[in-house]
Structure formats: structure tokens, C-alpha cells
C-alpha positions in Angstrom: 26.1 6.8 -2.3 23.2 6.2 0.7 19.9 8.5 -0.3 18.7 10.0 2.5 14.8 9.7 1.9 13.0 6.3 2.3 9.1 5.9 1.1 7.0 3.2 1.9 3.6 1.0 0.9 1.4 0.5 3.7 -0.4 -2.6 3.1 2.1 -5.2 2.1 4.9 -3.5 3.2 4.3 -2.0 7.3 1.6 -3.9 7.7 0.7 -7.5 6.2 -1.1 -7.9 3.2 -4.1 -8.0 2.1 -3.9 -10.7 -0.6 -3.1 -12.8 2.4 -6.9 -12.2 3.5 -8.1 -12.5 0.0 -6.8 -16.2 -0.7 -8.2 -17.1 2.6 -11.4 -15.4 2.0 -11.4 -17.3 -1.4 -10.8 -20.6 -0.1 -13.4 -20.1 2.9 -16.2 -19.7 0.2 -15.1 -21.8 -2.7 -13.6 -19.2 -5.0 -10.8 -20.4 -7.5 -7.5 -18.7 -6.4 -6.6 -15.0 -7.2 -10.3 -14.4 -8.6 -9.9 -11.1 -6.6 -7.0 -9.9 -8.5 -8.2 -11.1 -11.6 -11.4 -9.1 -11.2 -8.9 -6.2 -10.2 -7.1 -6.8 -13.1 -9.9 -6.4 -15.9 -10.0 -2.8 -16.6 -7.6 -1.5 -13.9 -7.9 2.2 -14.4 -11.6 2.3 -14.5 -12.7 -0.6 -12.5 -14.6 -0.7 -9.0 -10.9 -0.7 -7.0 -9.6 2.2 -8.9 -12.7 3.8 -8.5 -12.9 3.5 -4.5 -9.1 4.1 -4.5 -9.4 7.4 -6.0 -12.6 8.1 -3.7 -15.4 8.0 -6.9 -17.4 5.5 -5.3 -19.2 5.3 -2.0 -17.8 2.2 -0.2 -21.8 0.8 -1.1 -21.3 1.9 -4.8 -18.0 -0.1 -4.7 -19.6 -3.0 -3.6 -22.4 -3.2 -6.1 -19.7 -2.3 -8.9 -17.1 -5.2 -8.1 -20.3 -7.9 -7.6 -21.2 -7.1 -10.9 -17.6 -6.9 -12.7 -17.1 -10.2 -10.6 -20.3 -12.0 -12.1 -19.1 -11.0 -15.7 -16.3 -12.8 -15.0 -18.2 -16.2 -13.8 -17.0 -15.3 -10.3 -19.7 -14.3 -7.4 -17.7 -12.4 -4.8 -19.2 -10.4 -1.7 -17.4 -7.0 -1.9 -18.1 -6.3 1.2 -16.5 -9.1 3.1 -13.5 -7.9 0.9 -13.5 -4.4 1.9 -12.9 -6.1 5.5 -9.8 -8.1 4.2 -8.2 -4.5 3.6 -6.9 -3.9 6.9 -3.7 -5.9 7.8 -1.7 -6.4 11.0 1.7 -4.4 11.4 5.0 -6.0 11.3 7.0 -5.5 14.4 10.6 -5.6 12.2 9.1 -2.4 10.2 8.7 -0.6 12.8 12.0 -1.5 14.3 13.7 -0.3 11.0 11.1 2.6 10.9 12.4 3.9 14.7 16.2 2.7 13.4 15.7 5.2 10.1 14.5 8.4 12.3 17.3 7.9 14.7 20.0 7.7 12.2 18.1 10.9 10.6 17.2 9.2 7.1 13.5 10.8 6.4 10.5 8.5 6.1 7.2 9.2 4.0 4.7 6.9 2.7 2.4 6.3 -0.2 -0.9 4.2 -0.3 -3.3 3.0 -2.5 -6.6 3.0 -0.1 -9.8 3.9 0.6 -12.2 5.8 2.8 -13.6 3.1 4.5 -12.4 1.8 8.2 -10.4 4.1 10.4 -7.4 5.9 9.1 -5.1 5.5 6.0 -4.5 1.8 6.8 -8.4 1.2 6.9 -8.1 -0.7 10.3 -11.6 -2.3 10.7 -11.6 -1.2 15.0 -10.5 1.8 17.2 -7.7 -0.5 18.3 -6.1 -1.1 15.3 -6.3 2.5 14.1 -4.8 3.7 17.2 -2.1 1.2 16.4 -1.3 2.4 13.4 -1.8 6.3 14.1 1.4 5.5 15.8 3.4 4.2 13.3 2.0 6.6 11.0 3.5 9.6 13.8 6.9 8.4 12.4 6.6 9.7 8.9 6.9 13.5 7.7 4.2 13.0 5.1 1.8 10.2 4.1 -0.2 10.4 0.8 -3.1 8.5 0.7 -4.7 8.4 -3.1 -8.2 8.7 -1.4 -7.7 12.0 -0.5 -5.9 12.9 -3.5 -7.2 11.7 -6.1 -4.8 9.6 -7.9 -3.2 6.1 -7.0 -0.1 4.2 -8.0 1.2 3.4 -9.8 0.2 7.0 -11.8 3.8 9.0 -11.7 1.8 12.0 -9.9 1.5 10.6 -6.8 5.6 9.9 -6.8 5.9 13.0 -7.4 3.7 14.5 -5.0 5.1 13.0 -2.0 8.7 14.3 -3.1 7.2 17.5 -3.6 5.6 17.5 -0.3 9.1 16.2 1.3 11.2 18.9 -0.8 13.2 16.1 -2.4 14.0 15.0 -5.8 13.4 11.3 -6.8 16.4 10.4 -7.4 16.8 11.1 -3.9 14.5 8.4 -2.6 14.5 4.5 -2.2 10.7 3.1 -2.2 9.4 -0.3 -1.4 6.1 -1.7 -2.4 4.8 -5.1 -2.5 3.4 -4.8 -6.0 6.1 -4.8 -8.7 4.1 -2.3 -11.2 4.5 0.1 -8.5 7.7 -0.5 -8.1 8.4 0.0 -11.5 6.9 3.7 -11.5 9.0 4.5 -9.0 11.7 3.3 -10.7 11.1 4.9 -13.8 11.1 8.1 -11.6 14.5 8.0 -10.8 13.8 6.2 -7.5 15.5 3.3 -6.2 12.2 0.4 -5.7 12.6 -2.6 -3.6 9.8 -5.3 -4.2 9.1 -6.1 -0.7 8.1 -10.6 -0.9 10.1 -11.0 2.6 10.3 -8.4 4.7 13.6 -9.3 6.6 14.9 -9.4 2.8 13.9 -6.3 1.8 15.1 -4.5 4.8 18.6 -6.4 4.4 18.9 -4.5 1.1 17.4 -1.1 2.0 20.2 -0.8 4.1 22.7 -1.0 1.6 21.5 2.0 0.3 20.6 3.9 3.1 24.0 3.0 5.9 21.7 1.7 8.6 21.8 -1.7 10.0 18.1 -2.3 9.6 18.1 -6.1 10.8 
């Protein structure tokens, strides 16, 4: 049986990601590998990221938050040259499968984890890029953005309140994410999750469950 609603991740997902930018702002400065997730990790509900994700924290706040979590840690990070690894580029084959979806009359929301700084819910860093993305982000009936409402993934209330917002059930949805806790609340909501690692890959197998050739 197809399910007629598809949600998506931003970053990661339509658009590069940003752990791309953080390796390479990590290797520019001499930083061992992942010590932006790890710092992310510690604490995760409460931390600088969650903080700025759920709009608690002034974008200056964040940054003197994660310095300091990142020096108990041993690890001296600039937050705010990684607030400007946020923004990613879009993938030309998402927005392909994006224009295919709407045409064969599958629905199309999104969710994001992000953060009031930049332009827009992608956080593009110039008036280019947002304009870019205001475009792609035309295509979808709803997008929820946790910095505006006040809760981020992978919390089940922001599921819930784009399906709510779409006037579907969950069990009506497939949702792809690049992070695989995400996709496991989404999961646990009755939706079907795809862990998006290659994009081609990913849309291969949405469209086994939605009945459009996607690729």
C-alpha cells in the first residue's frame, strides 16, 4: 500500500549537510574528528544546540554556551564559525523528486531542527541562497521549523504537529532524515523513516512506497 504524505529533513536531506562543513571546519583548525557532535552529544536536551534549536538562546548566547561546554571537554571550538557551517547547498535530485511527488499528487511537508540565525528555515548565510531555498520551500504544504515552535526532533510533538497541521495521521506518512534517532521517532510514530546516507538511495526506496519513479 503507497502512503500518500512524504515529510522531509532539511539539512541532510534537501540540502547537504552540515556535518560535511563541520569535519572540514575541524580539520582546517586542528580539531580531532566529530568534536562538534561530541560536544552536541553531552547533555543533548539541555545543551547550547538544543537551546538555539528551540530559540532559548540568542545566536551570541549560543556561542558563549557551546565555547564553554567545548572547553570542558578539552576541545576549543569557535561557535561562531560553526553557526556558518549550518547552511548547506540543495541537491538538484531532491528537488527533481520533490516536483515528481507534487505532480503525481503525493503531499510534501517538512520538519527541521534549526535556528534563527541566517535567512529562512534553512539558515542560508546570503540573500541568494535564501531565495534559493524559498523556492524549494514553495513546494511543501507546511514546514515546521522547531525555532519557531518550540520543540525539536526527535521529541514525538513535533511529528505530530506537522500531521496535525497536514490533517493526516502518521501512519500515513513516510519521513526521511539523515539522523537515525530521528528516524527512529518517527518510526515509533507509526511513520515509515528512511535514513537518508545516499540520496539517490534513499529516493530509490521512497518510491517503493509512495508509486513514483523518483530516480
Amino acid at each position: 500500500m503507497t502512503r500518500p504524505v512524504v515529510l522531509f529533513d532539511l539539512g541532510g536531506v534537501i540540502t547537504t549537510s552540515p556535518f560535511e562543513r563541520f569535519a572540514e571546519y575541524e580539520s582546517r583548525v586542528g580539531l580531532p574528528p566529530d568534536s562538534i557532535r561530541t560536544i552536541n552529544a553531552t547533555n543533548p536536551d539541555t545543551n547550547a544546540w538544543a537551546k538555539l534549536e528551540r530559540n532559548e538562546v540568542t545566536a551570541d548566547e549560543f556561542v558563549n554556551i557551546f565555547n564553554a561546554e567545548g572547553l570542558a571537554l578539552g576541545l576549543e571550538v569557535d561557535g561562531r564559525e560553526v553557526l556558518d557551517c549550518l547552511s548547506g547547498s540543495i541537491r538538484s535530485q531532491m528537488v527533481e523528486a520533490l516536483d515528481r511527488l507534487v505532480g503525481a499528487g503525493v503531499r510534501i511537508g517538512a520538519i527541521t531542527n534549526n535556528a534563527s540565525v541566517g535567512e529562512g528555515a534553512s539558515m542560508a548565510r546570503n540573500s541568494s541562497g535564501a531565495s534559493q531555498m524559498r523556492e524549494v520551500l514553495d513546494r511543501f504544504e507546511v514546514v515546521v521549523e522547531s525555532s519557531k515552535v518550540g520543540v525539536r526532533k526527535p521529541s514525538p510533538e513535533i511529528y505530530t504537529m506537522a500531521c496535525e497541521m497536514m490533517r493526516v495521521e502518521a501512519t500515513d506518512a513516510v519521513y526521511l532524515d539523515d539522523l537515525g534517532i530521528n528516524c527512529k521517532a518517527a518510526h515509533q510514530l507509526g511513520m515509515i523513516a528512511i535514513k537518508v546516507i545516499d540520496p539517490d538511495e534513499a529516493l530509490t526506496e521512497l518510491s517503493t512506497h509512495v508509486g513514483v519513479d523518483l530516480i
